[in-house]
N, C-alpha and C positions, 0 to 999 in steps of 0.2 A: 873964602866961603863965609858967610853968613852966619853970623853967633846969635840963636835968639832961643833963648832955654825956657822961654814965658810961656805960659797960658793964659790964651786969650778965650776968654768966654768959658764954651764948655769943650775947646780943642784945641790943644798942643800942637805949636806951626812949629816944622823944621824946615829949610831946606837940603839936609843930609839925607838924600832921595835916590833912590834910581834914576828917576827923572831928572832930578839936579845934573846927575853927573853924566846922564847922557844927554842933553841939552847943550851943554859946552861941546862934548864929542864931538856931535853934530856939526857944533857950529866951528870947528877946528880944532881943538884946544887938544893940546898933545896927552899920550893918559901921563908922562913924563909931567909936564906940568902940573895936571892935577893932584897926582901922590905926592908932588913937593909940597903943594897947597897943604895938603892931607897933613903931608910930616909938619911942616912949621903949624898947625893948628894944632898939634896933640903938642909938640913942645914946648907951646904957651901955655898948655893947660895942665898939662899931667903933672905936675909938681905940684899945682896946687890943690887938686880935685886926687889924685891917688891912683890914676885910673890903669897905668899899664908897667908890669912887671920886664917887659922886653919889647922896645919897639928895632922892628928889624928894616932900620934907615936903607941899606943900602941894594937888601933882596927887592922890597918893595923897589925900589928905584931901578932894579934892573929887569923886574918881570914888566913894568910900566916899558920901559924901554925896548922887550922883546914883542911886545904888543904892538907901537907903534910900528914896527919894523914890519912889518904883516897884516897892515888894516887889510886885505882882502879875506882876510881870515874872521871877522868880524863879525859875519854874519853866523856863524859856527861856534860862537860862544856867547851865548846867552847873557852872561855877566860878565861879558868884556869888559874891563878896567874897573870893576867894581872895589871898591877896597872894603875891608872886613878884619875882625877880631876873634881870636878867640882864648874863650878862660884856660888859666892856665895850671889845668890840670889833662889837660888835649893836648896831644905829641905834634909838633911841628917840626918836621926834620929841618936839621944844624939849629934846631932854637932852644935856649934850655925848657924845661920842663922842672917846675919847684913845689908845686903842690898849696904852696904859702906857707910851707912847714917849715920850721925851725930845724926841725932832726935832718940829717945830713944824707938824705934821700934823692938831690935831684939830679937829674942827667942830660948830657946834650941827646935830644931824641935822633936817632938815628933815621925814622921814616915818618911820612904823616898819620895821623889818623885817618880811620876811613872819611869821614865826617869833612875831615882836611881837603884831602886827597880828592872829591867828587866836587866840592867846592871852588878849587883849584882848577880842576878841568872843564870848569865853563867859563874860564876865562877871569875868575874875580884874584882880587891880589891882594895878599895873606900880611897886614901890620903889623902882627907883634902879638904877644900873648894876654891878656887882662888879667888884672889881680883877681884872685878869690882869697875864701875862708879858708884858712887851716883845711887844708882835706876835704875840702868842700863841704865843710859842717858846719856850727854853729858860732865860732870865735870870729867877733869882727873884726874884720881888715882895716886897712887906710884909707881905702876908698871913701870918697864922702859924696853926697847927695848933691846932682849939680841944680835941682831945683829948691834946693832951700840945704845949706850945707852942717846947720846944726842937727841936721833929722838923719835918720838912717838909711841908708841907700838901700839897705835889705840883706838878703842872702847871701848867700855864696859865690853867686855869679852877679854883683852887685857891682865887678870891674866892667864887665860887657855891657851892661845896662847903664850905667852911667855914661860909658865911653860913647852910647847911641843917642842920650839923654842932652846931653850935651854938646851935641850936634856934631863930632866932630866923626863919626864911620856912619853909613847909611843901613848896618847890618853887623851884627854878632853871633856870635854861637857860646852858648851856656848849656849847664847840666841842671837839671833837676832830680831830687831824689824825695825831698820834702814839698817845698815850693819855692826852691831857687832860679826858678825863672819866674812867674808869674808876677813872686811877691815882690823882688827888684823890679820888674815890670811895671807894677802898679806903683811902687814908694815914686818913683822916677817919671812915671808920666809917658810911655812908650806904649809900644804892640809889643807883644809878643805870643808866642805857640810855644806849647808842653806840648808835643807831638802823640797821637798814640804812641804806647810802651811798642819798642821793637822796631817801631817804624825805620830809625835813623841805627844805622851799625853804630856801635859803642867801640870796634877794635882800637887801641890807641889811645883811649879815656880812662882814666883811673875808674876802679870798682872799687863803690863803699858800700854799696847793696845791690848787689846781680839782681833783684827781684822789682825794685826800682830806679833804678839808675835810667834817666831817660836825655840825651839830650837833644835842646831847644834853640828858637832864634829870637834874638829882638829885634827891634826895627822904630823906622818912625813910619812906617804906612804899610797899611795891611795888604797892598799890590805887591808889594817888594815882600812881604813873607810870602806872597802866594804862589812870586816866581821862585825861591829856595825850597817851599814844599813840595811844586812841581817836581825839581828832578831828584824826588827822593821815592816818588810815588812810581807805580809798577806800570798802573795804567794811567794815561793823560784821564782828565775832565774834559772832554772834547764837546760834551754837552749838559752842561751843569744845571741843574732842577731849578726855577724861577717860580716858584707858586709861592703863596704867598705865606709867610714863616707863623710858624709856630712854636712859641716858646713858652716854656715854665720856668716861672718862677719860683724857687724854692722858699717855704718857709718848713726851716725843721728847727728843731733844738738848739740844733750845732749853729744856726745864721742867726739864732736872737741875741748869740753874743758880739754881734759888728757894733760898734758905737751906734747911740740912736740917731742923729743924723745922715747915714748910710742905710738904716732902715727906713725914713720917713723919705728920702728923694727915692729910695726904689719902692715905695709902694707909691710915690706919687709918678713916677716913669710909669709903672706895671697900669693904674688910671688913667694917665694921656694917653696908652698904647692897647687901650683891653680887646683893642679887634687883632692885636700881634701876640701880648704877652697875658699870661690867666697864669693865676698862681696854684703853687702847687703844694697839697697839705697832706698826702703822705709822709709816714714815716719810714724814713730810706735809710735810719741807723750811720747816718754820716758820723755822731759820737763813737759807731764801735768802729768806723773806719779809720780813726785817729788811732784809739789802740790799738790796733794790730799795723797798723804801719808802723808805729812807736815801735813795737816788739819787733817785726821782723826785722827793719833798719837797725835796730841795735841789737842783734843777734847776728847779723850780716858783717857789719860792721867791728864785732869783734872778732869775727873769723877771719877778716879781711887783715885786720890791725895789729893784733896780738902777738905778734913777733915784732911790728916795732913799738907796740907798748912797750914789750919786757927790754929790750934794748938799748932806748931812747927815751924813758919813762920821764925826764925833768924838762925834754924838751916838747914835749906832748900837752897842749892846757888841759885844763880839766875835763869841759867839754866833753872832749874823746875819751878821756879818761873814764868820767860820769856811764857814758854812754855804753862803753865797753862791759861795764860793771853791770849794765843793766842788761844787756843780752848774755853776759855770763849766767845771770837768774833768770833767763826764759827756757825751758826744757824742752831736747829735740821735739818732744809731743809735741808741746804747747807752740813750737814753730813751723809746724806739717802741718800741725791744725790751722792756724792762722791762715795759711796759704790757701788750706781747702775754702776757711770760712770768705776769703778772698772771691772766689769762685761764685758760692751761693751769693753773696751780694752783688754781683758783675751781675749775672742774670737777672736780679730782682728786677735792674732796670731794664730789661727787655721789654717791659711792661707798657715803661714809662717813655720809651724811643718810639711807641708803636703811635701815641697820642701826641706827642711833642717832636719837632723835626729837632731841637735843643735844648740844653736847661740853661739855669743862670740863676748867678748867685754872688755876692762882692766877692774880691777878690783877695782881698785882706779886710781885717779888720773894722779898716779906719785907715785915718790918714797914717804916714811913716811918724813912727815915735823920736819924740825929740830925744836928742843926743846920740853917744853913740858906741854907748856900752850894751846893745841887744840889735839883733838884726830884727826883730818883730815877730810877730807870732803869723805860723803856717798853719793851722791847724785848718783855712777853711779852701788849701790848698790839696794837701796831703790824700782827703780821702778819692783825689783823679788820678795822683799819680800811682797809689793804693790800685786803681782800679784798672788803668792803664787810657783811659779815654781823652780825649785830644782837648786840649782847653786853651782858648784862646783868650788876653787879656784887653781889652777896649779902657783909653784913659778918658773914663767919661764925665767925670767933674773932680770938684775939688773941696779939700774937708775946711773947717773954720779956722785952719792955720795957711791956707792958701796950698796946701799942698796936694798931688794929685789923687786922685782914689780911684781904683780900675773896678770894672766887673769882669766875670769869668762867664766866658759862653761857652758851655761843653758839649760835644756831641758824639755820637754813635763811634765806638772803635773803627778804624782804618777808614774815616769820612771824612780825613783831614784836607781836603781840598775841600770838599764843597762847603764844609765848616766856614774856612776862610773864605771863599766865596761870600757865604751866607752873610758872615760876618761884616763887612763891608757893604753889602743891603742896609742890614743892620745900622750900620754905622750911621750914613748915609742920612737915614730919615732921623736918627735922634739927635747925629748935631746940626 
């Protein structure tokens, strides 16, 4: 397979596709051969890039093998020989399960996640599990960025993203609670989907916050998440809306802190574009949607935790530590309230979905911060997954260290198809 981690122009070329790999199918290639391809490219790389806590050589090599045994069957599974990852805090039966935790918590899973388990039965073939953070929190991992290796890969789920980044799976599966998909998404240069909250079953996924705990896909093209959102959705898109898009642009409080070069190409996009995108100068209180996910996530998080705080307390970083201490000081009130205040803000933008078919707005900051003592700041993540609405990540150029910079196209709860649809409209005319 094809190793090319570059960005060219203003669009990140993989060949780690659906297309890639049904192309060969096509033209014979055994899926047995391919997953070997697959295995010797992750074994050249993972050692050096960080990327995967368990690669499962020999399952992958025999579900490839009961594939080819039944190409008649091929047309009944969607993602026939697809190969795929996921973070490993998602149970993968006979595969361990470690959380990235030091404390003496992890277990051979006995069954898959759901998320596993539906993935699985269209035919894709399950590699191994990706590194994450500590508990899917904020402690960086080993993983290192395969677009520029001194910078931060990002979050939590910064193993899945990299392992896509770096051409070597066509597709992952990550969790977000913060922004641990989008913003690995963006440091990295990939697609990716935050799904609406609820969309995707969580059974089999560690909980560090029930109220946001969401998980998500990356990818290197927005047609491959569109076939994985597919079979998560109740009703097909059998006839998806083509009129011509409408998006806002958000300018609030919370976006004048992106670097100013992230704000000068998006109001220079938002002018080349003003018969698609018109900006948006409401105040939508995205700063109190940062705190109150702060509160709720670390009030979740210590109900979740706190037996193995008291337990396990020196093998715990601070991080969690911090964190726990800080939902120890938020009061049942003050975390009922939040949830309500959650509610009143979801509605305000009813307003705003009736005038804009999407919003948008960077997806981080700025480019991934050099080094690799911070996974970078979520903050302009947090208040989607706060709210539950679907966001999808486009790597649409690149900051003054060559590295990638995404934007976030959000849309209407449970519209996650036609999102992604949209989105690739989207795509389309701006590279």
């Amino acid at each position: 397979m094809r190793q090319n981690n570059s960005i060219k122009g203003d669009v990140q070329m993989h060949s780690a596709t659906f297309k890639y790999f049904r192309s060969h199918l096509n033209a014979g290639v055994s899926c047995e051969a391919l997953i070997s391809q697959v295995l010797m490219n992750i074994d050249s790389q993972d050692a050096r890039l960080g990327l995967f806590e368990f690669v499962a050589n020999e399952e992958a090599l025999t579900a490839a093998r009961a594939l080819d045994e039944a190409p008649n069957l091929r047309s009944e599974f969607p993602l026939y020989g697809m190969p795929f990852a996921v973070k490993d805090i998602i149970d993968v039966a006979r595969m361990p399960t470690k959380f990235g935790c030091r404390a003496p918590i992890g277990y051979m899973a006995q069954s898959d996640a759901a998320v596993v388990r539906k993935i699985k039965s269209l035919g894709a073939i399950i590699i191994g599990k990706t590194v994450t953070t500590e508990l899917a929190f904020l402690e960086p991992s080993r993983t290192l960025n395969p677009c520029g290796t001194a910078y931060t890969p990002g979050g939590s789920s910064s193993g899945s993203a990299a392992v896509v980044s770096a051409d070597l799976l066509p597709f992952a599966i990550g969790t977000q609670t913060g922004g641990s998909v989008i913003r690995p998404a963006s440091y990295c240069g990939i697609f990716a989907i935050k799904p609406s909250f609820s969309l995707i079953d969580r059974f089999g996924v560690l909980s560090q916050s029930p109220a946001l705990d969401t998980v998500g896909f990356m990818a290197n093209s927005l047609e491959d998440l569109s076939e994985v959102i597919d079979a998560f959705c109740p009703l097909n898109l059998t006839s998806p809306k083509n009129e011509p898009l409408k998006i806002g642009m958000l300018h609030s409080g919370l976006i004048s802190q992106a670097d100013g070069y992230v704000l000068d190409i998006l109001n220079t996009m938002q002018l080349q574009n003003s018969d698609m995108i018109t900006p948006v100068e409401e105040n939508l209180k995205l700063d109190d949607c940062v705190s109150l996910r702060n509160d709720i996530n670390n009030f979740e998080l210590n109900e979740k935790f706190s037996r193995l705080l008291n337990d396990h307390p020196e093998d715990i970083s601070s991080h969690i530590h911090q964190a726990a201490r800080a939902g120890r000081a938020v009061s049942n009130s003050d975390y009922f309230g939040a949830l309500e205040a959650v509610v009143s803000l979801r509605d305000g933008f009813a307003g705003l979905f009736e005038k804009h078919d999407y919003l948008m707005m960077p997806s981080t900051i700025g480019e991934a911060p050099l080094g690799l003592s911070s996974t970078g700041s979520s903050i302009f993540n947090g208040p989607w997954t706060l709210m539950g609405f679907p966001v999808v990540n486009l790597p649409i150029f690149k900051g003054p260290n060559e590295m990638p910079v995404g934007i976030q196209l959000i849309g209407p709860q449970m519209c996650d198809q036609q999102l992604l649809f949209d989105a690739r409209r989207f795509w389309t005319k701006l590279s």
